[in-house]
VEXLO-849405 format. One record per residue (C-alpha): residue in three letters; x, y, z. Coordinates in steps of 0.25 Angstrom, whole numbers, plus 2048, in hexadecimal, padded with zeros to 3 digits. Example, Ala and Ser with C-alpha at 12.3 -4.5 7.8 and 13.67 -1.06 7.14 Angstrom:
! VEXLO-849405
Ala8317EE81FSer8377FC81D
//
This chain:
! VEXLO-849405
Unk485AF7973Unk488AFF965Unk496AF8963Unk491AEA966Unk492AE1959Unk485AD8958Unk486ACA950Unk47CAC094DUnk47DAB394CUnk473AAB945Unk477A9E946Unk469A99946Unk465AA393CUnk45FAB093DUnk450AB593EUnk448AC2942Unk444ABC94FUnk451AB7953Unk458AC4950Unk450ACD959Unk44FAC1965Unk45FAC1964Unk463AD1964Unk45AAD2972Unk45FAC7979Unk46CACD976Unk467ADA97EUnk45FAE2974Unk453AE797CUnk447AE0979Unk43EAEF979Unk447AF296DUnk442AE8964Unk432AE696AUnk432AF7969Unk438AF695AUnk42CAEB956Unk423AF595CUnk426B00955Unk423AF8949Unk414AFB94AUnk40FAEC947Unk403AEB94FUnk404ADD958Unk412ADC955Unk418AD6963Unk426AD1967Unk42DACA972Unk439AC4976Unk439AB697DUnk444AAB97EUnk445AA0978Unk44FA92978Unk454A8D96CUnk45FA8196BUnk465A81977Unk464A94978Unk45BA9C97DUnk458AA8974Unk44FAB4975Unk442AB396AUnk43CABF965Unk42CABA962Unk423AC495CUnk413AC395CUnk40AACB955Unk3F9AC9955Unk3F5ABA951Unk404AB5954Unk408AAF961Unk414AB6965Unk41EAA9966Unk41DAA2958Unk424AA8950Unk424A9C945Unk41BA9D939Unk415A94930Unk416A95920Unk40CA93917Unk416A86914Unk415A82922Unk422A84924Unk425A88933Unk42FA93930Unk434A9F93BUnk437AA9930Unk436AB6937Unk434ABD929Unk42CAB4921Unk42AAC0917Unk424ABA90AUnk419AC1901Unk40DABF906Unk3FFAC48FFUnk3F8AC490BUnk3F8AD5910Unk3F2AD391FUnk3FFAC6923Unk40AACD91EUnk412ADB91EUnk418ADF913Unk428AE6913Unk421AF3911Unk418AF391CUnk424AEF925Unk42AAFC91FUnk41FB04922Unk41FAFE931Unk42DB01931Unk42EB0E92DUnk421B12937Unk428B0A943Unk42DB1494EUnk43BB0C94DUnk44AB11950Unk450B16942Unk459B0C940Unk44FB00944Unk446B04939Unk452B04930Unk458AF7933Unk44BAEE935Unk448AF5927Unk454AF1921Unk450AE1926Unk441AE4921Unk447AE8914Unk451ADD912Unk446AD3913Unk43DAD890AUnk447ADC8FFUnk44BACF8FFUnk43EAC88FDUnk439AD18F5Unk443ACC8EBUnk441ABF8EDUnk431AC18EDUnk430ACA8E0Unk42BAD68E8Unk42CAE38EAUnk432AE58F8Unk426AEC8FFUnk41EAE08FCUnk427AD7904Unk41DAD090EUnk420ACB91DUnk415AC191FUnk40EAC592CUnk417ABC936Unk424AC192FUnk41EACF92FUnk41CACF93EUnk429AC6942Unk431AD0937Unk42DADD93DUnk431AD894AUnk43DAD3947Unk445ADC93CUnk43FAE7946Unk443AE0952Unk452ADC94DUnk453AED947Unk44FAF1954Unk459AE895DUnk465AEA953Unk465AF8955Unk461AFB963Unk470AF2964Unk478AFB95AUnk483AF1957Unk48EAF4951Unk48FAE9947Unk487ADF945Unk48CAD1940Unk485AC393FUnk48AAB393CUnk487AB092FUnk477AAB930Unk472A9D932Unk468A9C926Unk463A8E928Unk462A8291EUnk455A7C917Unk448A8090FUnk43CA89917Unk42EA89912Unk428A96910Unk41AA9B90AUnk422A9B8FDUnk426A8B8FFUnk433A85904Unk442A8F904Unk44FA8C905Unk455A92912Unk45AA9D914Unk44DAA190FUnk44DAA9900Unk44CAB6909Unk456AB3914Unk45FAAE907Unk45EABB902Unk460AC390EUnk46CABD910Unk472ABD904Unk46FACC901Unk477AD090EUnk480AC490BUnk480ABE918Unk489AB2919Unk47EAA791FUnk481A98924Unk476A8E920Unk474A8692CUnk46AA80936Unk45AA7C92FUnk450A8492CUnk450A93928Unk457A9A934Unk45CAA792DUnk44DAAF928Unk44EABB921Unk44AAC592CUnk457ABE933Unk45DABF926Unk45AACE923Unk45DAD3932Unk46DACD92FUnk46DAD2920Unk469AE0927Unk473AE2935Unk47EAD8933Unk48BADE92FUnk495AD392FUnk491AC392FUnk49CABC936Unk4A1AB5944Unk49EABE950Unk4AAAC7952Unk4B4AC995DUnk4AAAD0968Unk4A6AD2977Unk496ACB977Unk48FAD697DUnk481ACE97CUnk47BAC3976Unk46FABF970Unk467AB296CUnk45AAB4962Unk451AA7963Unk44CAA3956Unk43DA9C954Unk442A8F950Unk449A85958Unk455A7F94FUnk459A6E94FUnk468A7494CUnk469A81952Unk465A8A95EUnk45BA94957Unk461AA095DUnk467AAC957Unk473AB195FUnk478AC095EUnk485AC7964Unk488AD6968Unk495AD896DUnk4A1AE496EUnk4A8ADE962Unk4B8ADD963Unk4C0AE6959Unk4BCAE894BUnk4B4ADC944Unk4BBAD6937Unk4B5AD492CUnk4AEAC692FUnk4B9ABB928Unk4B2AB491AUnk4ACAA691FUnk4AEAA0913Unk4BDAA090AUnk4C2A998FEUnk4D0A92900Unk4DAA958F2Unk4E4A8F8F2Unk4EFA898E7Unk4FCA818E8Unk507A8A8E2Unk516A838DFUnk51CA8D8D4Unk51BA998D9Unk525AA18E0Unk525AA38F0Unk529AB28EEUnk51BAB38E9Unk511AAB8F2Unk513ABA8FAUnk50CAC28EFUnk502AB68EEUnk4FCAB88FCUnk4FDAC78FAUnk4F5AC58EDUnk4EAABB8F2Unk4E8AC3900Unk4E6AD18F7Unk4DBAC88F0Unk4D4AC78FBUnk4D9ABA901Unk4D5AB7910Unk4E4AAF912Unk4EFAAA90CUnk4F7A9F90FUnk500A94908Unk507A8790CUnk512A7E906Unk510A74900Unk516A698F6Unk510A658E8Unk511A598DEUnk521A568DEUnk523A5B8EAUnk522A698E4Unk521A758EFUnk518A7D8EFUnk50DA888F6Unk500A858F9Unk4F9A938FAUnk4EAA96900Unk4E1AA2900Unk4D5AA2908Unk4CBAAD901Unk4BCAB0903Unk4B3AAD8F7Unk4B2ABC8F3Unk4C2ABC8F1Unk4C2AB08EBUnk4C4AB48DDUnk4CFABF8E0Unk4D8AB58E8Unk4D9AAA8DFUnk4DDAB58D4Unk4EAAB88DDUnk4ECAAA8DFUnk4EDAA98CEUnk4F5AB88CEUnk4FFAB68D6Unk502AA88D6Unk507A9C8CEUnk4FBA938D0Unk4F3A8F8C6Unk4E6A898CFUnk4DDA8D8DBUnk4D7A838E6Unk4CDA8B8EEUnk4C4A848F8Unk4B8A8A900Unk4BAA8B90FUnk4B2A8F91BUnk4B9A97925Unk4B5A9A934Unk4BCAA7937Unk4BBAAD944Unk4B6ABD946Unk4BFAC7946Unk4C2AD494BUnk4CEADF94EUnk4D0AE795AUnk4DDAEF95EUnk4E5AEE96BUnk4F1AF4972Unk4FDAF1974Unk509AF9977Unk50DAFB968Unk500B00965Unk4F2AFA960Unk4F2AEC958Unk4E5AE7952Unk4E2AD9956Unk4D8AD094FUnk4CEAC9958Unk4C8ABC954Unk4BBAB7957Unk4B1AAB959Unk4A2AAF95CUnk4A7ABC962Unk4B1AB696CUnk4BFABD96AUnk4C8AB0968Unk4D5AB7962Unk4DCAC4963Unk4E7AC6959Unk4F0AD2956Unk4F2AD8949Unk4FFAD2944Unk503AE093BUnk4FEAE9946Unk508AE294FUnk514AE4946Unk514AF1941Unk511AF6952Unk51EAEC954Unk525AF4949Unk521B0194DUnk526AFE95BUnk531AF6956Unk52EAEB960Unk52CADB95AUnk51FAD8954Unk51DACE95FUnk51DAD896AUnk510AE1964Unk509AD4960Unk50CACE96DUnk506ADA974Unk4FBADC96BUnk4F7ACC96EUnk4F6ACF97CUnk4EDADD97BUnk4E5AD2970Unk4E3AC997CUnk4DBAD2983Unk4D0AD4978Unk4CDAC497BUnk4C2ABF984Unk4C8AB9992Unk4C5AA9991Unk4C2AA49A0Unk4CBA979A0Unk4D6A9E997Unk4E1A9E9A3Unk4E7A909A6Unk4EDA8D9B5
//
């Protein structure tokens, strides 16, 4: 299963528990991850997979006990009195006997007969947590504490999610951008902004793209710090075979949504491109004394900029004056880069720019056959499902020159060796 991609996809947000439940119903074995807790050392520490329906799914829930708790709540009460699922509610605690601090949880680390690169990855989750709320806290990293119920429900999960990630050995990993949630949470340091201070700050220091949706806090920082550590790419699931799937139940149930966290693992489809900016700025200025000849080296100017496209329209002005309306769309980062081509090299004197959303679908490049030799083609996808194949235009006509046959012919051949790449569609033949 080494060359299976595996994607998350939090639209109800991420946690811990959720995580773990998700990656074994997808088909990691259940052993891999209660053996991995165990080797922790924590004395009492018990973990068990049950199911669990949430909104109109049935998900797996991963339930972890230890003495004194009962092993199927998994909500805790805040000093506040908020009722609050964190599944690291790690705050600084006085108290030595209810919590554990980050370097104790080294120590356990360390000791754990764990597989080399379990220890190293459930360590790098570990270490992003506390790094974080250390800085927000005014400590020193060590003296980061896990209150007692985070400290348990921590271990087992970064140790859990570690374990299960690398008994899969994806190739690539890559995730939705995460659900965060929207509102205020009460905590034992009084009422917080979701996405809690700690969850904000995991995010932004991997600079995770989140969408804030649903009510309630549905992305905790043990969700947060497990994508900040594994994810490679953020995007739409790309072009791929599902090889498995897995639904992860989360401990609340949700007015708006089903509370569950879906992942993917699939043989992916060609080479992923890079995941298309969701967000682009629209520039775009009306132009009526300038020459044709140069609207060319305009598009050459603003596409070397760094736009994403190019395109212009005529159109008439005051007095029935012809003229060029000309757009480019560029991502925020190019923004500045773009507008200074549009001022270079043309006559205009003024920008529009407006901010758009874009929904783009995923995207990969596999090559085919065809007599004239291979041609790349680029598959488009929507959650994973292949709904295009189409060859690459240059390919096809330097193979045409080559074999001095028309364009057409290669591309025509290229189409049909594209076609098989495409799922079959029962009800796809009409009588």
């Amino acid at each position: 299963m080494s060359r299976l991609h595996l994607h998350f996809e939090p639209t109800s947000g991420i946690a811990g528990d959720m995580a773990v439940a998700a990656l074994v119903d997808a088909g990691v074995p259940a052993a891999v991850v209660r053996g991995a807790v165990e080797a922790m050392g924590v004395r009492g520490l018990r973990v068990a997979f049950g199911r669990r329906k949430r909104g109109a799914y049935v998900g797996r829930s991963f339930d972890v006990s230890w003495p004194g708790r009962p092993r199927k709540a998994r909500a805790t009460v805040t000093p506040a009195g908020h009722h609050h699922d964190h599944d690291g509610d790690h705050h600084h605690h006085d108290q030595a006997h209810d919590h554990r601090d980050y370097a104790e949880i080294k120590r356990l680390l360390k000791r754990a007969r764990l597989d080399a690169d379990v220890r190293a990855l459930a360590g790098d989750v570990f270490a992003r947590i506390a790094e974080v709320e250390a800085e927000l806290h005014g400590m020193r990293v060590d003296r980061v504490a896990f209150h007692e119920v985070g400290a348990y429900d921590s271990i087992a999960d970064v140790v859990g999610v570690a374990a299960a990630i690398v008994h899969l050995a994806p190739a690539s990993i890559g995730s939705l951008p995460p659900v965060v949630g929207t509102g205020v949470v009460r905590t034992a340091h009084g009422p917080v902004p979701v996405p809690a201070p700690a969850t904000a700050a995991l995010l932004a220091s991997a600079e995770i793209p989140i969408r804030a949706e649903g009510a309630g806090e549905l992305t905790t920082p043990t969700g947060a710090a497990i994508l900040a550590a594994v994810v490679d790419d953020f995007g739409p699931l790309p072009p791929l075979v599902p090889r498995a799937i897995g639904y992860g139940a989360g401990t609340k149930e949700l007015a708006d949504r089903a509370n569950v966290l879906r992942v993917t693992l699939g043989e992916p489809l060609g080479v992923p491109d890079a995941a298309p900016a969701g967000e682009v700025v629209l520039v775009e200025a009306n132009v009526d004394d300038m020459s044709p000849q140069l609207v060319g080296p305009l598009y050459d100017a603003l596409f070397a900029a760094g736009a994403v496209d190019v395109w212009s329209a005529p159109i008439l002005m005051k007095k029935g004056r012809p003229a060029l309306l000309v757009s480019a769309l560029a991502t925020p980062a190019m923004l500045a880069p773009v507008e200074r081509a549009f001022f270079v090299h043309s006559t205009t004197l003024g920008l529009r720019r407006r901010a758009l959303e874009r929904l783009v679908l995923a995207r990969s490049f596999a090559a085919v056959a065809t007599p004239y030799g291979k041609v790349r083609v680029k598959l488009s996808a929507l959650d994973g499902e292949i709904l295009g194949a189409q060859p690459e235009f240059e390919d096809c006509r330097r193979l045409a020159a080559r074999a001095g046959v028309p364009t057409r012919e290669v591309h025509a051949a290229a189409a049909a060796a594209a076609r098989g790449l495409l799922p079959r569609r029962a009800g796809r033949v009409r009588g």
